[in-house]
N, C-alpha and C positions, 0 to 999 in steps of 0.2 A: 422279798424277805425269805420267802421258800428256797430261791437260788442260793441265799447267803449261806443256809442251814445246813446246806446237802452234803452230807454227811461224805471226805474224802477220804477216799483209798491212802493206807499210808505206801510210802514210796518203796516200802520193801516187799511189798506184798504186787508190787507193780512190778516190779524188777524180777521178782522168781517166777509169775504167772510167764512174763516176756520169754525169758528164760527157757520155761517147761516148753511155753509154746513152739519156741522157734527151734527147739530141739526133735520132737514132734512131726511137725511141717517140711524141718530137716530132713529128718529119716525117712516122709514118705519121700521129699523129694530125691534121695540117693534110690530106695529103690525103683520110683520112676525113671532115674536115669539107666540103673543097671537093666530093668525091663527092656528098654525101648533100643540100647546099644545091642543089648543080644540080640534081637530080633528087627534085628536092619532098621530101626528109628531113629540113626543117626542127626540126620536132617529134622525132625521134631523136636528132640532134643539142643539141637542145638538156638534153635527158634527161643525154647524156652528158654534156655541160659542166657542168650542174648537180650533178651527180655528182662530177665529179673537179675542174674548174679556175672554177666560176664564185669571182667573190668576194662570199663573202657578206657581208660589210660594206654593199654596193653595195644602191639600189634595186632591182636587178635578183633578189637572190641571197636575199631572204627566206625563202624557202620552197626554197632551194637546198644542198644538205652541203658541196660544195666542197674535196673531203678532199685533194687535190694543192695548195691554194690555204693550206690549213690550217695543212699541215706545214711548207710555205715560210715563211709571215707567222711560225710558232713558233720556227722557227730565226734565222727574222733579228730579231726580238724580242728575241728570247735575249742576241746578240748584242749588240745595240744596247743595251742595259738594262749592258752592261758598258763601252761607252765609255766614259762620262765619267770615275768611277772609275777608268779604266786609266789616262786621260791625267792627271786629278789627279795620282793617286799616283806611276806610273814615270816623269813628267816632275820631279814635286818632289824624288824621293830620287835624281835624275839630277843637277839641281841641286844639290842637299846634299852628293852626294858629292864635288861637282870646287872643289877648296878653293885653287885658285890661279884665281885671278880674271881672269887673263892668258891663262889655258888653257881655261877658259870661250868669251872674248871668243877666240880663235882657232878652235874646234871651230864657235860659231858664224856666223863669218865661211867657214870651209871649208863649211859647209854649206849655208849660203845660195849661193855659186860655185858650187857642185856643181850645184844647184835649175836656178840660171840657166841655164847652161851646156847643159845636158842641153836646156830650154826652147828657147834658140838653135837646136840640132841639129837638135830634132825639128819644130821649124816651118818649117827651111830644108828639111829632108828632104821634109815632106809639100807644102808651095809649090811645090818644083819638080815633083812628082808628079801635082801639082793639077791644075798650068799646062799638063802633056805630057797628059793625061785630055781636060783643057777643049780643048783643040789641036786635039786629032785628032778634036772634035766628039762624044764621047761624051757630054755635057753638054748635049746640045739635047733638050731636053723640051717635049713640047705641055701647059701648063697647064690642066687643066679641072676647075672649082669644083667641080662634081658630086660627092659621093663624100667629098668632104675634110673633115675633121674643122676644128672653130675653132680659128686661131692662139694659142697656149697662149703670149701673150706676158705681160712683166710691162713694169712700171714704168721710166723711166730710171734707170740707177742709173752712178753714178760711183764706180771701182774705187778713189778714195782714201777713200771709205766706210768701207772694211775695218780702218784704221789709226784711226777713231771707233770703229767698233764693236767692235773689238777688247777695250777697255774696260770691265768689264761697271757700271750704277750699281746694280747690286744681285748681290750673289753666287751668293745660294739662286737667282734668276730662272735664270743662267748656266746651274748644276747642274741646273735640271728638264726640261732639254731638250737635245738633241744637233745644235738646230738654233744652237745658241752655242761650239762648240769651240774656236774664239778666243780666243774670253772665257775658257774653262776653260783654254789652253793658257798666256794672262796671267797668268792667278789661281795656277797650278801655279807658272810660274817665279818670280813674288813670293814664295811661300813656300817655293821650294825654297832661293831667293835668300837669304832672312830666314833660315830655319834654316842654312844655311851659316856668317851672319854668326855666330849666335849661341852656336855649338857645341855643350856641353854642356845649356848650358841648354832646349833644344829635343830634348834627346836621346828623354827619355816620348813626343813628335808621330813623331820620324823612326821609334819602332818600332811605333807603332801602325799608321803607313806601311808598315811593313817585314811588317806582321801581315796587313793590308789586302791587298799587292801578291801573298803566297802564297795568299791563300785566291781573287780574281778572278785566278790563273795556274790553279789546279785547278778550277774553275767552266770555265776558256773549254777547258780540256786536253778537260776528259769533251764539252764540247757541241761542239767541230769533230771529235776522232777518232771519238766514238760515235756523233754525229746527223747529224753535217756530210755525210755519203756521202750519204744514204737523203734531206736537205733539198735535196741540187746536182740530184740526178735528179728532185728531185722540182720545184724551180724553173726549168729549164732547160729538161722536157717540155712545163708548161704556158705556157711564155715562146711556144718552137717550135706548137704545138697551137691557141692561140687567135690565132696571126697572121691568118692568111688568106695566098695566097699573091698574091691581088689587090692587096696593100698591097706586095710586093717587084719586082712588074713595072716599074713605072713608070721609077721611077730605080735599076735592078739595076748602074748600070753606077758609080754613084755610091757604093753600100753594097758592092760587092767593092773598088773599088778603093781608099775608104776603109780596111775589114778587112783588105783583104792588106798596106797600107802598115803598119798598127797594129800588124799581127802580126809581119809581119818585121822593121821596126825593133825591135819588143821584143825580140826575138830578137841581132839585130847590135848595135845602138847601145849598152846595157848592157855585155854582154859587150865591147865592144872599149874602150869610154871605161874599165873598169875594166883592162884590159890595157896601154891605154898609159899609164896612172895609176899602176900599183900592180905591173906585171910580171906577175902573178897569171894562173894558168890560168882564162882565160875559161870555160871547157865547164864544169866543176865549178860556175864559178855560175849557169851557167843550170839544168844536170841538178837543182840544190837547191831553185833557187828555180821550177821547175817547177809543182810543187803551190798554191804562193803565186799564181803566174799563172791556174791553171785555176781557183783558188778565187775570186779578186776578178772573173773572167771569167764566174763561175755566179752569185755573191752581188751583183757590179755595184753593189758598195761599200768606198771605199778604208778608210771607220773600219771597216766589218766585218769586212776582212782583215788590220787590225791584228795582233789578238792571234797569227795563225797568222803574219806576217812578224816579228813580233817573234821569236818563237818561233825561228823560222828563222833568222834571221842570229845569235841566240844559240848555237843546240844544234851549227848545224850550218855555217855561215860563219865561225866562232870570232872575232863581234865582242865586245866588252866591254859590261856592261850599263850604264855611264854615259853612252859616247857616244849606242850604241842608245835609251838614253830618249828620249832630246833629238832625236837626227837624225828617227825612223818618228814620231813626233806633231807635231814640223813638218813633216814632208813629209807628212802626212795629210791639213793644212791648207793647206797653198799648192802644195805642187807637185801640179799639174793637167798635166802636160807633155802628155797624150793627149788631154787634154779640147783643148788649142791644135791638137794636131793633125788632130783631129777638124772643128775650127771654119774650118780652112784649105778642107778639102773639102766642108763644108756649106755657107758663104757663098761659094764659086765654084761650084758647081752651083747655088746659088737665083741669085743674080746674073747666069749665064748663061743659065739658063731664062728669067730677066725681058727679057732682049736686054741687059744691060749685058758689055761689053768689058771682064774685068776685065786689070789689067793689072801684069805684074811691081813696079811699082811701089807701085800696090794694095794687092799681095798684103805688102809689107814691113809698111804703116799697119795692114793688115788683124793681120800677125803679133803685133804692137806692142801693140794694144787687146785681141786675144784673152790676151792673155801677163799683161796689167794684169786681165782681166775674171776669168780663171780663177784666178788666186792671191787675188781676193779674192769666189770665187762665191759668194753668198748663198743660204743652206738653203732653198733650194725640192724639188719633186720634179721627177725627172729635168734636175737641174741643168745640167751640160753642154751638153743639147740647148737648155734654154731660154735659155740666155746665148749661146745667136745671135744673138737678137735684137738682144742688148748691141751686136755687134761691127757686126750691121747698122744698128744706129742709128750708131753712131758715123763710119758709111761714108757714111751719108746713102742708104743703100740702103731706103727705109721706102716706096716705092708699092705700092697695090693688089696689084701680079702678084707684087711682092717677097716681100709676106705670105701671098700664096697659096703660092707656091713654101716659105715658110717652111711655113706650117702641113703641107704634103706630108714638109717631111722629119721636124718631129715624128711625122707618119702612121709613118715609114718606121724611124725613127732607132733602134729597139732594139737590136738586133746589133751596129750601129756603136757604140753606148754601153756593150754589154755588150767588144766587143773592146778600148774604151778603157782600161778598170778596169788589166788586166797592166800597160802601158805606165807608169800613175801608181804602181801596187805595187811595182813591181818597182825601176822609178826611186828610189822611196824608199829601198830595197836598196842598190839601187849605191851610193847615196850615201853610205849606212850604211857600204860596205863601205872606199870609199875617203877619208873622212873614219880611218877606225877604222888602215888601214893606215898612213894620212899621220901620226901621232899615235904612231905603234908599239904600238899595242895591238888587234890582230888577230893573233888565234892561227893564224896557218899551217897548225901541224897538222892543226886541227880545222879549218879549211877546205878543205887537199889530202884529206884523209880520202876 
């Protein structure tokens, strides 16, 4: 009976401890590297890396364990292996349930505004912040190729792409990969669409939906409260530990004041757009969605912090589960509002390194293409950082020093990508929460709780 009693940790307080710790752990372990590299310890250090954070997937890691490197790729594996499935299912029977067709086409239209809106805000917020940074000369960088890794660029790609590819011309292709969630989030609303139409007759599909959607709820419950702690500490030490601290000098002035813009608008901008939306106590939504922030901030994936914000604005925002399908799977897929705000501060630091003048006007064209690039970013890795490129091609910003100054901030860009994650999570949130209240179906209670 004692066991039964013992009083549990809630999961958010598990999640920032992880968090604090593996940040911490991190930072002795970057200066243990920096110690041991200057002072000819190559060979120790690398003992150690191989040991806890190399990746062995990599050339390098054949003969490497890698057991910090391990437990991260198991958890976000885990994770990932659950997307598509989530968005199938809680997107179709989100559809199936909303039987007026009119209320449908309104939940959708509020949510798209919501998307936008938030998008507006936070691109005028970070442009102006850019502008006052670039001002005062904090932005002047000496460029030297030395040291620099190659520009991780891709292809030109045109942001009406996304409205093609959306489409998938084969289903199964869609479903075998999470580099197509579009396509999956297409194929959910057609069927959720179609069983709506059909009622009864689709009744057998909607429960095996309904069989489907409890057993991937119990699968993601055990792997974020039981592994999720022991995988954030353990992805967030080896993120800090294999930097170097010679990769954060350069442009420090670039990666703070990016982070502090990120962090504190997630902080304000949620909380107040839901306040003067919905009347609603701001504080109760951010103290809730706390753990949602620290988690998409450690895992640095908006489909991985799915299931835990779903979760969240269900158990404890007291939204409804039919808006909730619809709103957190499209806002998984378009709204990028951090990745814009992000691309404000990366292309005015490379643009001013290169000698270009960028200029408030600029900065609007610049807001415009990142706003188009990011709702429809294409599954690459570290997406965000490399749809700079997008926004710098579309500036005409593409010479020599421009690509060097690019390839420095993919050098540089983790932090700032990992502080972006809350900003798109949480966003999704809000949106959820003032879609749900505009509708009258947000339970008060279970949100002042």
């Amino acid at each position: 009976m004692g066991k039964n009693n013992k009083k549990q940790i809630p999961i958010a307080q598990k999640m920032i401890a992880a968090l604090v710790g593996g940040i911490i752990v991190g930072l002795i372990f970057m200066m243990v590297r920096q110690n041991l590299l200057s002072n000819g310890g190559e060979a120790t250090w690398k003992t150690i890396n191989d040991l806890l954070f190399q990746d062995i997937t990599s050339a390098d890691g054949v003969k490497a364990i890698g057991i910090f490197y391990i437990i991260g790729q198991l958890f976000m594996k885990g994770l990932q292996a659950a997307i598509v499935p989530l968005v199938l299912v809680s997107l179709s029977l989100a559809l199936c349930s909303i039987s007026n067709s009119t209320k449908l086409g309104r939940i959708a239209g509020k949510t798209l505004l919501g998307f936008f809106a938030f998008y507006v805000v936070g691109a005028a917020i970070a442009c102006a912040v850019a502008f006052v940074v670039k001002s005062m000369g904090l932005f002047n960088v000496t460029l030297v190729a030395d040291g620099l890794g190659e520009a991780n660029t891709i292809d030109a790609f045109n942001p009406l792409a996304v409205i093609v590819n959306a489409v998938p011309n084969n289903i199964t292709s869609a479903f075998s990969t999470n580099n197509s969630i579009l396509a999956v989030v297409f194929t959910a609303v057609v069927i959720g669409i179609c069983m709506n139409a059909l009622g009864e007759k689709a009744a057998a599909l909607k429960k095996v939906f309904e069989s489907a959607n409890e057993i991937i709820q119990m699968y993601l419950n055990f792997l974020i409260n039981k592994i999720g702690p022991v995988a954030i500490f353990c992805l967030v030490t080896r993120t800090f530990a294999i930097y170097g601290a010679e990769y954060l000098k350069p442009a420090a002035a670039y990666i703070i004041a990016a982070m502090a813009t990120l962090l504190i608008t997630c902080c304000i901008l949620y909380p107040l757009g839901i306040f003067v939306t919905t009347g609603l106590n701001p504080a109760k939504f951010l103290k809730k969605m706390a753990k949602v922030g620290v988690f998409g901030f450690s895992v640095n994936s908006s489909a991985a912090t799915l299931p835990l914000n779903t979760k969240t604005c269900l158990d404890e925002l007291g939204c409804s589960q039919e808006i909730t399908s619809f709103v957190l799977p499209t806002g998984m897929t378009i709204n990028m509002n951090g990745t814009t705000m992000m691309h404000m501060f990366a292309v005015t630091f490379i643009a001013t390194a290169a000698g270009i003048n960028v200029t408030p006007a600029n900065m609007i064209v610049m807001a415009l293409l990142s706003i188009c690039a990011a709702a429809g970013t294409p599954a690459i890795p570290i997406a965000g950082t490399t749809m700079i490129f997008t926004v710098l091609s579309g500036m005409g910003w593409t010479t020599d020093i421009c690509l060097l100054g690019y390839a420095l901030v993919v050098a540089i860009n983790r932090p700032v990508e990992m502080s972006l994650l809350p900003l798109n999570v949480i966003g999704d949130a809000a949106v959820n929460v003032i879609v749900n209240a505009s509708e009258g179906q947000l339970d008060k209670n279970i949100y002042n709780s």
